[in-house]
C-alpha positions as CSV (number, residue, x, y, z in Angstrom):
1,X,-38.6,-51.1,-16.4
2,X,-36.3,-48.0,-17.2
3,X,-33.2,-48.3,-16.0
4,X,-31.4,-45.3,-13.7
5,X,-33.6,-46.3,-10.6
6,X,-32.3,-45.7,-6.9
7,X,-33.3,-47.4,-4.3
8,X,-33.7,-45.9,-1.1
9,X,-32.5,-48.4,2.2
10,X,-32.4,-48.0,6.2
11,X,-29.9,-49.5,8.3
12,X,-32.7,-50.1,10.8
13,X,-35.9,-48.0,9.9
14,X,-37.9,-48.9,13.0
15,X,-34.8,-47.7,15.2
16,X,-33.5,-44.9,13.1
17,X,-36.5,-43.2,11.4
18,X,-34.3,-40.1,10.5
19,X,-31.4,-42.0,9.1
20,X,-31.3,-42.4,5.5
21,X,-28.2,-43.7,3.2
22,X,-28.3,-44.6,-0.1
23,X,-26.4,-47.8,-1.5
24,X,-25.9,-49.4,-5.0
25,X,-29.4,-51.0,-6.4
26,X,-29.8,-54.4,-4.6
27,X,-30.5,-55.5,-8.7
28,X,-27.1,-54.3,-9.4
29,X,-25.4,-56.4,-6.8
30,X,-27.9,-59.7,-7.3
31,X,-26.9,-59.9,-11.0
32,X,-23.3,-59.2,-10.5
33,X,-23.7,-62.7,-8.3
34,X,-25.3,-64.4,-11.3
35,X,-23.1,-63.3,-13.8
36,X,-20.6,-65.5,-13.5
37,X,-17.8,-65.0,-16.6
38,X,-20.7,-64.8,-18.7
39,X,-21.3,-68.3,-18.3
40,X,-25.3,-69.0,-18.1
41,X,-26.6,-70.0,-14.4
42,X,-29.6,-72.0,-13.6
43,X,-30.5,-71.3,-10.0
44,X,-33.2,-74.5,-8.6
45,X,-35.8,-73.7,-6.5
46,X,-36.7,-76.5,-3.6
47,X,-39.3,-78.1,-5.6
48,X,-36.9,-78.6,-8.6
49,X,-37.7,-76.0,-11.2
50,X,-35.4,-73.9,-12.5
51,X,-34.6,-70.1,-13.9
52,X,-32.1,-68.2,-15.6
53,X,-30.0,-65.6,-13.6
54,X,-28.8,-64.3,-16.5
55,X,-31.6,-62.4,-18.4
56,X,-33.7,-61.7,-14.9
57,X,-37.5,-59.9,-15.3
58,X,-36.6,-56.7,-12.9
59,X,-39.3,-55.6,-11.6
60,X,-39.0,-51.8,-9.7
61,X,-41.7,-51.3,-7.0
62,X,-42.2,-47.5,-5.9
63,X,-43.7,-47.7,-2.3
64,X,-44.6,-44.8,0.0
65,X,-41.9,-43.9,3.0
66,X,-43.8,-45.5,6.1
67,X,-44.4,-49.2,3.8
68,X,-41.2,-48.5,2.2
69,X,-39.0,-51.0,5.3
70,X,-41.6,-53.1,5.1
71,X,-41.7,-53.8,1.3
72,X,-38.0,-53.9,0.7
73,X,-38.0,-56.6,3.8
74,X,-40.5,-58.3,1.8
75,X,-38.8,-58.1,-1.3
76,X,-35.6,-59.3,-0.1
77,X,-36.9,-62.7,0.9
78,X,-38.9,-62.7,-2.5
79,X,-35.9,-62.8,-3.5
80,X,-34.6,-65.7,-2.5
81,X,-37.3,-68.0,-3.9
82,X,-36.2,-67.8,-7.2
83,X,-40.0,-67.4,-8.8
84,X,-39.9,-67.4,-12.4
85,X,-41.5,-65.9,-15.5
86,X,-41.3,-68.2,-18.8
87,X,-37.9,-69.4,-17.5
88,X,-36.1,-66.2,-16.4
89,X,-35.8,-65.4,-13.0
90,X,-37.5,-62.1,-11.2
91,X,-35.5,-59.6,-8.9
92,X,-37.7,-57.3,-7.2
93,X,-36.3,-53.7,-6.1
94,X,-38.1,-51.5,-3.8
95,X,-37.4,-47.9,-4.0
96,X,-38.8,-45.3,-1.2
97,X,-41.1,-42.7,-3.0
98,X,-43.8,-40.5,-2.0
99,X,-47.0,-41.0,-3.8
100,X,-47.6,-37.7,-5.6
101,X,-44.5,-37.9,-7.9
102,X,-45.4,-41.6,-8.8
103,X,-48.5,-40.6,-9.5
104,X,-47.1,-37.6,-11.7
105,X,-45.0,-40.5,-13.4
106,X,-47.6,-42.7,-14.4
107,X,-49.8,-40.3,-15.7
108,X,-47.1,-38.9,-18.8
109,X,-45.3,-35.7,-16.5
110,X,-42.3,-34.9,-17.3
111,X,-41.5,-32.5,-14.4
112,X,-40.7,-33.1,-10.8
113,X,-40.7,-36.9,-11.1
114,X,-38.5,-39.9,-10.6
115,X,-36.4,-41.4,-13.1
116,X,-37.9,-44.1,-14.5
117,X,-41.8,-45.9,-14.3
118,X,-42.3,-48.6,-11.7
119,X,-43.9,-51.7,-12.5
120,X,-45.9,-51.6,-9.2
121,X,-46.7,-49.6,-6.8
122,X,-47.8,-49.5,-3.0
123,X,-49.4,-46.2,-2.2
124,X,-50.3,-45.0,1.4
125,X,-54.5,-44.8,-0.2
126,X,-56.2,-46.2,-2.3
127,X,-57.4,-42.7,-3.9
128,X,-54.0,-42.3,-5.6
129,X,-54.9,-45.7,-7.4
130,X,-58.1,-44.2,-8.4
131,X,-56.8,-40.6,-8.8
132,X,-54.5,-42.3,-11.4
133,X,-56.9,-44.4,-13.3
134,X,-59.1,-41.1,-13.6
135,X,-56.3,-39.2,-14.9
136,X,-56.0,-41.9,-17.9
137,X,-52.7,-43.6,-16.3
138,X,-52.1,-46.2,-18.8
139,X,-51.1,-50.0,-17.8
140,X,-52.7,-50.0,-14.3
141,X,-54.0,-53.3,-13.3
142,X,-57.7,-53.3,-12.8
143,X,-57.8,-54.6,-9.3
144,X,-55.4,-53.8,-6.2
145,X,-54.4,-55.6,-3.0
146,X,-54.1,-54.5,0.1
147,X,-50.8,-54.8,1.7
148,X,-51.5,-52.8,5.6
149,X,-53.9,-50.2,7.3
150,X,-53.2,-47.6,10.1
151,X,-56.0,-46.0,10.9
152,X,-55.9,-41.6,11.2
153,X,-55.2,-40.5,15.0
154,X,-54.3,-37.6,16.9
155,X,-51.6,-37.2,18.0
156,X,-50.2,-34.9,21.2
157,X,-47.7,-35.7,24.2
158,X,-49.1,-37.6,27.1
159,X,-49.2,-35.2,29.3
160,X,-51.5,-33.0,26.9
161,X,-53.7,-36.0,26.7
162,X,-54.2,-36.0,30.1
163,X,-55.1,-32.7,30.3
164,X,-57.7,-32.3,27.5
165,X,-58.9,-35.6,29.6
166,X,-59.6,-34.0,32.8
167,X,-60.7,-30.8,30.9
168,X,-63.1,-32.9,29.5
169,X,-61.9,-32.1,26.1
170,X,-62.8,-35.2,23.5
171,X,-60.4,-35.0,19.9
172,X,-62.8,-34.3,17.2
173,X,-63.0,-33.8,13.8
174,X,-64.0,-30.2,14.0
175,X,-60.6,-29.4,15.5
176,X,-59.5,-29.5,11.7
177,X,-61.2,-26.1,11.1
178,X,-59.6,-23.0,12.1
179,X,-61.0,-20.6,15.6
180,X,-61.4,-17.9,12.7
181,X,-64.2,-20.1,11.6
182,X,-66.6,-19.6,14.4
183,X,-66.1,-16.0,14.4
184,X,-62.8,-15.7,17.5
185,X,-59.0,-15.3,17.0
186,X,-57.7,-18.1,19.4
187,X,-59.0,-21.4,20.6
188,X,-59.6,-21.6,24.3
189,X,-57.6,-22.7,26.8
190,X,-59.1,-26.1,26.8
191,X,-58.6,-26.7,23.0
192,X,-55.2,-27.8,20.9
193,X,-53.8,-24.4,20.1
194,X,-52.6,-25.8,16.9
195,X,-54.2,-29.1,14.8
196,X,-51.5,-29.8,12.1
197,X,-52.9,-31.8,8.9
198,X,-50.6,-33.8,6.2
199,X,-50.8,-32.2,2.8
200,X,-53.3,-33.3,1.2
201,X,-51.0,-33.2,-1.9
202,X,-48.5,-35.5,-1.1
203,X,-49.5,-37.6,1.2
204,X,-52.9,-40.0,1.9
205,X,-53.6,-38.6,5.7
206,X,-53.9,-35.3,4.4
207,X,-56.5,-36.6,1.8
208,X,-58.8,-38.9,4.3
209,X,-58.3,-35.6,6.5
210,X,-60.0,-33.7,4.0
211,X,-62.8,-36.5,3.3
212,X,-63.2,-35.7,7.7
213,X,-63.4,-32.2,7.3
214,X,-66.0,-32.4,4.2
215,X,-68.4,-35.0,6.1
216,X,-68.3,-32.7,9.0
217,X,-68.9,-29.6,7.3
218,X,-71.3,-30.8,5.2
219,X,-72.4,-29.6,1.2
220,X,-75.6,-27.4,2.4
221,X,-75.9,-24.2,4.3
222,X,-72.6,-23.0,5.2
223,X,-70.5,-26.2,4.8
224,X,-68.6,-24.8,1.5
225,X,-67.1,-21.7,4.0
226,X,-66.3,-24.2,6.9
227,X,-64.7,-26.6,3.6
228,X,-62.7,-23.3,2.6
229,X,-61.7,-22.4,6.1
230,X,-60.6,-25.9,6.7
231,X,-57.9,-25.6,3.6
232,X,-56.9,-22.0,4.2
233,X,-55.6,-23.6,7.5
234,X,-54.3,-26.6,6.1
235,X,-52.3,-25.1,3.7
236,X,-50.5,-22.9,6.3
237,X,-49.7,-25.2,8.5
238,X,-49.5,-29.0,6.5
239,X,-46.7,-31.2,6.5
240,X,-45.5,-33.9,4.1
241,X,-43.9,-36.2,6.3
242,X,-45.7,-37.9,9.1
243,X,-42.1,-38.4,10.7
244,X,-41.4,-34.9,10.9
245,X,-45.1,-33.7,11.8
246,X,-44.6,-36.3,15.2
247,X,-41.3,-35.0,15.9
248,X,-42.7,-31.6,15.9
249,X,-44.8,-32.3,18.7
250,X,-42.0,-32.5,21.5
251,X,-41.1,-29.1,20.2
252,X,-41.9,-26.5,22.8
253,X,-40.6,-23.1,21.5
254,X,-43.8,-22.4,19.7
255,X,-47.1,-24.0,20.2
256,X,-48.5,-24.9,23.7
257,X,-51.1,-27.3,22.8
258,X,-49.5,-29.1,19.6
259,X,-52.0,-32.0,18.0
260,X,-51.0,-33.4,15.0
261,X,-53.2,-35.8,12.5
262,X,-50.9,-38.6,11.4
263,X,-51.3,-42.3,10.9
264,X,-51.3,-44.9,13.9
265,X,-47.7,-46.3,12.2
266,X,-46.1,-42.8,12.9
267,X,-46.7,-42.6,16.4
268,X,-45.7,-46.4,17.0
269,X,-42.7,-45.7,15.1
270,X,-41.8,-42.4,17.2
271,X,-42.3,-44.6,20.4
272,X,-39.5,-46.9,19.5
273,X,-37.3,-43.8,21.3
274,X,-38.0,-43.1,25.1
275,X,-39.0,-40.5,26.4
276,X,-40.5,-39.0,29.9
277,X,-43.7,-37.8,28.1
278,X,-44.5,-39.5,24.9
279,X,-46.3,-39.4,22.0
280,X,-50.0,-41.0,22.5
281,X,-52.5,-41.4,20.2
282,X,-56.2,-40.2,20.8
283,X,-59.5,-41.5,18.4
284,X,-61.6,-39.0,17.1
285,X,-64.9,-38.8,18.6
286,X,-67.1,-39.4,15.6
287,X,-65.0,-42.3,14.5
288,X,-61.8,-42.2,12.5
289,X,-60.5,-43.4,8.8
290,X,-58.1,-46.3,7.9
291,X,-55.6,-45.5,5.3
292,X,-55.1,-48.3,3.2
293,X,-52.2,-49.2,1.5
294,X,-52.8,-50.8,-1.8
295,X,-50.3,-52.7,-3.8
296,X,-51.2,-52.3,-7.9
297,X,-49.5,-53.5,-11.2
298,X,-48.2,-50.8,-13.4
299,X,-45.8,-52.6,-15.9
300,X,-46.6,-51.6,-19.4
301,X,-44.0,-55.0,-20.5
302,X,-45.9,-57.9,-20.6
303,X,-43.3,-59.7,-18.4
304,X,-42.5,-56.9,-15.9
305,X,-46.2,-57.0,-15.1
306,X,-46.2,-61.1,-14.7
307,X,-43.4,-60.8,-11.9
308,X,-45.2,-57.7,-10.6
309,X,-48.2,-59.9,-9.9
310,X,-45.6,-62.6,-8.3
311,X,-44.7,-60.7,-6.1
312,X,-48.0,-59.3,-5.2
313,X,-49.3,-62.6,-4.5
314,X,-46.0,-63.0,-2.2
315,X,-47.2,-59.8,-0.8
316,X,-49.9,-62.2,1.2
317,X,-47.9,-64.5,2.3
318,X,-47.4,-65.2,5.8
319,X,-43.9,-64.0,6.0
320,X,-44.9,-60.9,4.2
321,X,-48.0,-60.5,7.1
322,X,-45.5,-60.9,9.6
323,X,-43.3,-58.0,8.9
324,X,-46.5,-55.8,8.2
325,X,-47.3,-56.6,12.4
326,X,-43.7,-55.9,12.6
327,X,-43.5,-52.3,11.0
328,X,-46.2,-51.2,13.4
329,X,-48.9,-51.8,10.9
330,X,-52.5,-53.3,11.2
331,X,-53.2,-56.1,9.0
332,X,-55.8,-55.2,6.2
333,X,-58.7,-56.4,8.4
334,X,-57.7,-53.6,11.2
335,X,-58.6,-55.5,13.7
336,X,-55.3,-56.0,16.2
337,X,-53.4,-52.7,16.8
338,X,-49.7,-53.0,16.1
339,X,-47.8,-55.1,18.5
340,X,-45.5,-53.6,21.7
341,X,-47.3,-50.6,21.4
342,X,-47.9,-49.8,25.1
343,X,-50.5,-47.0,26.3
344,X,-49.4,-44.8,23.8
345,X,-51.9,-46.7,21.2
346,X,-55.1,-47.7,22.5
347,X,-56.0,-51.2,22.1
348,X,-58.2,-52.7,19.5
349,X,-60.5,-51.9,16.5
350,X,-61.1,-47.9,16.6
351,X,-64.6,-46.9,15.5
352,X,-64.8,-46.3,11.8
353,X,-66.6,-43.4,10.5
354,X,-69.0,-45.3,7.7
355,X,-69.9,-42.1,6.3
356,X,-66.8,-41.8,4.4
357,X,-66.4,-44.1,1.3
358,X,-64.2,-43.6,-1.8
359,X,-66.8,-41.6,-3.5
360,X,-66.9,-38.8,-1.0
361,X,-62.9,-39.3,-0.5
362,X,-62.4,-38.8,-4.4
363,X,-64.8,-36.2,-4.1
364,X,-62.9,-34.6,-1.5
365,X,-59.7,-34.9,-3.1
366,X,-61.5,-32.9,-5.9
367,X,-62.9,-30.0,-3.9
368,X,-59.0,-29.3,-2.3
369,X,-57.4,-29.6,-5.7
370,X,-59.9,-26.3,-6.8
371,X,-59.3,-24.8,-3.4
372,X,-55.9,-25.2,-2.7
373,X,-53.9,-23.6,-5.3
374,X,-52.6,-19.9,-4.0
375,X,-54.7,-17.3,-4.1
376,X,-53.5,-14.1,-5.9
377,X,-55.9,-11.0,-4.7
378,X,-55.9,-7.3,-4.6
379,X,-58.1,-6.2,-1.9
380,X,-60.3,-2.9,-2.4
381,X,-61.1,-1.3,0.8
382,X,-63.5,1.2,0.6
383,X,-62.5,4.4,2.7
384,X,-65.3,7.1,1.6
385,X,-68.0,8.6,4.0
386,X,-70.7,5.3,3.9
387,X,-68.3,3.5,5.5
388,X,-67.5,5.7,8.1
389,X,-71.2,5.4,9.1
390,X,-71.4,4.3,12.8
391,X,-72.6,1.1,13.8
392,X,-75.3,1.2,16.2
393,X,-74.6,-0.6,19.6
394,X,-70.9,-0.5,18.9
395,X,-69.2,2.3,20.7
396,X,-66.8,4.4,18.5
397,X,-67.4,1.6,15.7
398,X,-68.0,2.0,12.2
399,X,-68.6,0.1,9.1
400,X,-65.2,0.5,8.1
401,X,-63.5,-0.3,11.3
402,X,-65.7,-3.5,11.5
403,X,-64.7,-4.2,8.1
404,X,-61.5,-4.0,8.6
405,X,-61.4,-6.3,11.8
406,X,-63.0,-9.2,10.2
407,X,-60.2,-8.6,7.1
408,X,-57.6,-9.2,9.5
409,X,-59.1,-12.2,11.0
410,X,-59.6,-13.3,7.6
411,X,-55.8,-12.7,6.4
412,X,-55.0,-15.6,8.9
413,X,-56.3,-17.8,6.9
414,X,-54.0,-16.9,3.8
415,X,-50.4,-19.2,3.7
416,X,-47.6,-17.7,2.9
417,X,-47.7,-18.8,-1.0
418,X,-50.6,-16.0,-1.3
419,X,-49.8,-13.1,-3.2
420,X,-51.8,-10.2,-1.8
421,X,-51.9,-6.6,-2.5
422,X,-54.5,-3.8,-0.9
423,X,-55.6,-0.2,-2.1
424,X,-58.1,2.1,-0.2
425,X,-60.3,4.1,-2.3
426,X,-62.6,7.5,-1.9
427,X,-62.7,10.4,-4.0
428,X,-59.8,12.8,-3.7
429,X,-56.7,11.0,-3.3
430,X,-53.7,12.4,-4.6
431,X,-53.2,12.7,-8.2
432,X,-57.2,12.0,-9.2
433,X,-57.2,8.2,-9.5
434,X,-60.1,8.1,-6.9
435,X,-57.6,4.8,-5.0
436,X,-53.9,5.0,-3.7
437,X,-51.9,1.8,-3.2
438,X,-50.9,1.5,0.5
439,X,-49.2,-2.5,-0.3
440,X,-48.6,-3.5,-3.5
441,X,-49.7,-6.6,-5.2
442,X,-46.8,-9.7,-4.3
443,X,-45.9,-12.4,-2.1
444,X,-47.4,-12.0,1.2
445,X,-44.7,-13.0,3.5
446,X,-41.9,-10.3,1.6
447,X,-41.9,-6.9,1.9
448,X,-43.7,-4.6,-0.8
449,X,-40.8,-2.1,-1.3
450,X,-36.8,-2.7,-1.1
451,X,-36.7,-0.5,1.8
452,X,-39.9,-1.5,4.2
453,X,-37.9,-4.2,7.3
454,X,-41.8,-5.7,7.2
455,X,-43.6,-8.3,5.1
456,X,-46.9,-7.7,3.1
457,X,-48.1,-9.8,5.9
458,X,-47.0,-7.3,8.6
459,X,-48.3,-4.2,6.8
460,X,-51.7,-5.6,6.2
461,X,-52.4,-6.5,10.0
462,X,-51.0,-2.8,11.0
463,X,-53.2,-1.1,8.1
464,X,-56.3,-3.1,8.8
465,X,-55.8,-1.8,12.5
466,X,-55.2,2.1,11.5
467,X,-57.3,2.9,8.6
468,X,-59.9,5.3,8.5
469,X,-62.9,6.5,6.6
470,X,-63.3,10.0,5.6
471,X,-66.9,11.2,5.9
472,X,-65.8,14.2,3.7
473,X,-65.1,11.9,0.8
474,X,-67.4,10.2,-1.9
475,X,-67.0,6.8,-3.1
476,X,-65.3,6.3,-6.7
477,X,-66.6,2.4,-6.2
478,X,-66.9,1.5,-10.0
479,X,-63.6,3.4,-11.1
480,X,-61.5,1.5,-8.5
481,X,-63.1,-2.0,-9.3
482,X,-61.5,-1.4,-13.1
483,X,-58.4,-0.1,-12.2
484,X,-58.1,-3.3,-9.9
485,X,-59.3,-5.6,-12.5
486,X,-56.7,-4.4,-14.7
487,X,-53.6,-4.7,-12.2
488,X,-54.6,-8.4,-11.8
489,X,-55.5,-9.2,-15.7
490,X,-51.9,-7.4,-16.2
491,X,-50.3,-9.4,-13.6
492,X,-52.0,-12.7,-14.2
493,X,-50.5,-15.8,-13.1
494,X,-51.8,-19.0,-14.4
495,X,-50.7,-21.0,-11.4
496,X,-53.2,-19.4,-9.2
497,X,-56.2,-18.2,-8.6
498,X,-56.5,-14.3,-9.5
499,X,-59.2,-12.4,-8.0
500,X,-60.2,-8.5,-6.5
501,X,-61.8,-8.3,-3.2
502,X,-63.9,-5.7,-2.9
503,X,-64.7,-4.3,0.9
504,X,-67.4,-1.8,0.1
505,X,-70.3,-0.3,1.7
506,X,-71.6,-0.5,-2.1
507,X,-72.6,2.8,-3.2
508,X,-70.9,4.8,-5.8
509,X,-71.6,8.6,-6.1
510,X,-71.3,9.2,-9.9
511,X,-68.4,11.2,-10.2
512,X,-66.4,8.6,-12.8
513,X,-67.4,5.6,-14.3
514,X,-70.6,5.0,-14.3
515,X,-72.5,1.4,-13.8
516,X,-73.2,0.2,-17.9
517,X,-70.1,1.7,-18.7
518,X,-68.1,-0.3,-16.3
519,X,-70.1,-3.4,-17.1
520,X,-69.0,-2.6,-20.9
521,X,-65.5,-2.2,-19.9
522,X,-65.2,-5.5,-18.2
523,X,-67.6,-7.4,-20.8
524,X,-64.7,-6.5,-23.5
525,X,-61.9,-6.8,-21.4
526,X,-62.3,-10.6,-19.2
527,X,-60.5,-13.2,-20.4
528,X,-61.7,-16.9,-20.3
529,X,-58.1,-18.1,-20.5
530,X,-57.2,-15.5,-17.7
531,X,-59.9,-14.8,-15.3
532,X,-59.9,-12.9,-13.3
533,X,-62.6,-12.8,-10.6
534,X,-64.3,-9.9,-9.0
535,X,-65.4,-10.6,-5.6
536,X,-67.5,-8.3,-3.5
537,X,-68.0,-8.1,0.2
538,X,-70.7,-5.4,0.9
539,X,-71.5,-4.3,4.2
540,X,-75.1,-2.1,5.6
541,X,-78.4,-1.8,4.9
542,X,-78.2,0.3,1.5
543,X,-76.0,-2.2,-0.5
544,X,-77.0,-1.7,-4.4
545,X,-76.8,-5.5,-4.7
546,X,-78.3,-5.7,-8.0
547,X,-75.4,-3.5,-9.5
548,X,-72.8,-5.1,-7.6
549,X,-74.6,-8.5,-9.0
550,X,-74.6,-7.6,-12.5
551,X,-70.6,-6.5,-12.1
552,X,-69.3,-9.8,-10.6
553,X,-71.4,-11.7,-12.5
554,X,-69.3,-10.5,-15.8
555,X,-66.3,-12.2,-14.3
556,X,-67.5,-15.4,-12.7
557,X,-67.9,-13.3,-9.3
558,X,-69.9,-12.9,-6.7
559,X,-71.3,-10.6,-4.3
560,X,-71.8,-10.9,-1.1
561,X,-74.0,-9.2,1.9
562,X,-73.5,-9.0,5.3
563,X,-75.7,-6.4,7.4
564,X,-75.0,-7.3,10.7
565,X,-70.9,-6.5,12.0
566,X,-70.6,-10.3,13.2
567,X,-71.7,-12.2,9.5
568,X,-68.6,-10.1,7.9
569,X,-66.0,-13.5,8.5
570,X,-68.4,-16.0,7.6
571,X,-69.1,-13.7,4.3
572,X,-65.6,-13.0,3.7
573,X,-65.5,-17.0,3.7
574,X,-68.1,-17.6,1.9
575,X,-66.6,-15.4,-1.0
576,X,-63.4,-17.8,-1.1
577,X,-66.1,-20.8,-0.5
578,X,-66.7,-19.9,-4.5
579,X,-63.8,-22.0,-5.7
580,X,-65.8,-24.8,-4.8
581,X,-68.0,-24.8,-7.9
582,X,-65.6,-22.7,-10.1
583,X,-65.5,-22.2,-13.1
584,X,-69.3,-23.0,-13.1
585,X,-70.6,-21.2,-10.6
586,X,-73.5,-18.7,-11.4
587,X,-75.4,-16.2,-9.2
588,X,-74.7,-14.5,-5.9
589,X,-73.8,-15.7,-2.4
């Protein structure tokens, strides 16, 4: 084990969950026991055997923050029974870390990570294991154990329980997805107003919350869009700490209906404090996951690993079983909910949901890590006279004004890591570019100039509420789709994903570019190492979908069709839905 590690201790992590203090390695201190003037010790254990002090195996154990109290209990009476590998005693250390950076250790990272590889680990799932074995992680144990469940529950204050009760309002997994989803801005008065996820980055509730969302949503028909909505929500309002995601429940500046989606250990540990309206915890209605938290071998040294797997065998011991029970924990049957827990965790076994195994959890995990990094997109809005065509049964409405509202529905969706950018483009504008920039292209929640008191954010929801088409002005379509193509290739950033979002009515009137030479221009210029994708949301009946077909297709695009005022939202998802396959999708949406 390399040296440098530092632990991470409570006083009393079941009273104090926010209290955190660091203090000298418990290895550091042991050994200075043993080492007495140099002088070799032999320490007996009670059935006569004996080890050296002197030359100890240290094994370090990184465990995730919520087993973290219970594994350094456990390792502490470990301890004291002086178990032995070929003569030399073995000294367990626990140290609190979260599962992504461990995880980032084992697999060869050098950045962001802890000091130092452990020679086991206790993740809070067992899809880091497996994440880890699939990334080529060398020196992992073949097999895990089990240490503690706690199934997924949601999470709200007792009084908001009470109410979705008699509003006859069940928890459900389809909370997960955003209003924006089913076409509305808000939920209803009956609904959470807010359902916070975990990150599905760092810690294991956000992944089994993902694995929900994806069995709910399905893979056919318009499950990829509901998958996509899910994350765009997830992303802008996850958590990594289940602590803090609990805690944020009782706080009433903000959110009305708070629900968050935490383990069944977070809210038994948040009850340890009174309080006049608690934390409770509600079951989903299609049945709920366990998160698992497995105990593996990581030691590369041959002896490191043999007291690794000491201590994991001490891992099942009765004592060790005990203090699981007593960290608010389930056993790894899941049977007996944790003990003192009062109404605010109902009793027994919840109801599993069998349709989700590892495979579709991994698979899960897979389909976030493609849809979750930050989008980078310069939007297109077409302003010329197709799309200030009226639509018929709308008073006053047109293409462009429908457009428009389901593009600000849509920017909800976006987090705040989005970069974002939008042009309008018709024939005409000032200095005969056929587009003018209204935001530029950068971080959505700054502002676009020095000057502007607003964020991109803020501009984008007033623009999309007063822009209007010009029915004296032709389109300049395939002009504006290069000159946007070009400001993203030129601004191209690696870490996410760079694409133009085209809002068009899909004509172009032939005043610049014209179709094969745009095709040409973007068949020379795409990059495989830096794509950049050309998306295309076309709206009415006289959408030239073959062109538009053949011009995302050059790209790794898409286009997409919507004839009707109320499909724009589910196309506009649909378009970000692409990530899902990418980089091997072909054909249109």
């Amino acid at each position: 084990m390399a040296s440098g590690r530092h632990g991470r201790h409570r006083a009393d992590p079941f009273l104090e969950p926010a209290r955190r203090d660091r203090r000298p390695g418990v290895l550091a201190a042991v050994i200075a026991l043993v080492l007495l003037g140099g002088v070799l010790v032999l320490v007996f254990d009670s059935a006569g055997g004996a080890c050296s002090a002197r030359d100890p195996v240290l094994v370090g154990v990184d465990a995730a923050v919520d087993i973290a109290p219970v594994a350094m209990e456990a390792a502490e009476r470990f301890n004291t029974t002086k178990a032995a590998v070929n003569g030399r005693c073995v000294l367990v250390q626990v140290t609190e870390q979260p599962p992504a950076p461990v995880l980032r250790t084992l697999i060869g990272d050098r950045a962001g990570v802890p000091e130092g590889r452990p020679d086991a680990w206790i993740a809070d799932s067992s899809a880091w294991v497996r994440l880890a074995r699939k990334s080529g992680a060398p020196g992992l144990a073949p097999q895990e154990k089990v240490v503690a469940t706690s199934p997924l529950v949601f999470a709200t204050r007792r009084s908001l329980a009470e109410r979705f009760a008699t509003g006859g309002t069940e928890m459900s997994w389809e909370m997960v997805f955003p209003a924006t989803a089913r076409g509305r801005l808000r939920p209803t008065e009956e609904e959470p107003d807010v359902v916070r996820v975990p990150d599905p980055s760092v810690a294991g509730a956000g992944i089994a919350t993902v694995a929900a969302a994806r069995d709910i949503a399905g893979t056919g028909g318009d499950g990829p869009e509901q998958l996509t909505a899910f994350v765009r929500m997830a992303q802008a309002g996850s958590a990594p700490d289940y602590r803090t995601m609990v805690a944020a429940v009782d706080d009433r500046s903000f959110w009305r209906r708070p629900v968050v989606v935490v383990p069944e250990q977070a809210v038994w540990l948040h009850g340890r404090t009174a309080s006049d309206d608690p934390v409770v915890a509600l079951h989903p209605k299609e049945g709920t996951i366990a998160l698992d938290y497995p105990y593996v071998v990581t030691a590369e040294d041959p002896s490191a690993a043999a007291g690794a797997r000491l201590f994991g065998d001490w891992l099942g011991s009765a004592e060790t079983r005990a203090a699981v029970r007593r960290g608010g924990f389930r056993l790894p049957d899941g049977r007996d909910a944790p003990p003192d827990a009062g109404p605010a965790i109902p009793p027994g076994q919840p109801k599993p949901r069998p349709s989700i195994n590892p495979a579709m959890i991994d698979e899960a995990l897979d389909a976030w890590s493609r849809l979750a990094p930050p989008s980078d997109i310069l939007v297109l809005a077409d302003a010329s006279r197709h799309m200030a065509e009226p639509i018929a049964g709308r008073k006053g409405a047109t293409r462009h004004s429908v457009a428009l509202e389901a593009a600000r529905m849509g920017l909800q969706l976006f987090p705040d890591t989005t970069r974002m950018g939008l042009w309008e483009f018709a024939d005409g504008f000032a200095g005969g570019k056929g587009h003018r920039a209204l935001v530029g292209l950068g971080p959505i929640n700054q502002p676009g100039r020095e000057d502007d008191q607003f964020t991109r954010r803020t501009r984008l929801d007033q623009l999309t509420r007063t822009l209007k088409a010009d029915k004296g002005r032709d389109s300049s379509l395939y002009d504006t789709i290069l000159a946007g193509f070009r400001e993203v290739t030129a601004e191209y950033d690696p870490a996410m994903n760079n694409s133009v979002l085209v809002i068009t009515a899909g004509r172009d009137d032939g005043t610049g570019l014209s179709r094969r030479e745009l095709a040409e221009r973007l068949r020379e210029e795409w990059d495989p190492d830096n794509p950049v994708q050309i998306i295309v949301i076309a709206f009415g009946a006289d959408v030239d979908r073959s062109a538009l077909g053949e011009i995302t297709a050059l790209t790794n695009g898409s286009v997409h069709v919507a004839s009707e005022p109320g499909e724009i939202i589910e196309v506009f998802l649909s378009a970000l839905a692409r990530r899902l396959c990418h980089p091997t999708c072909t054909g249109s949406g």
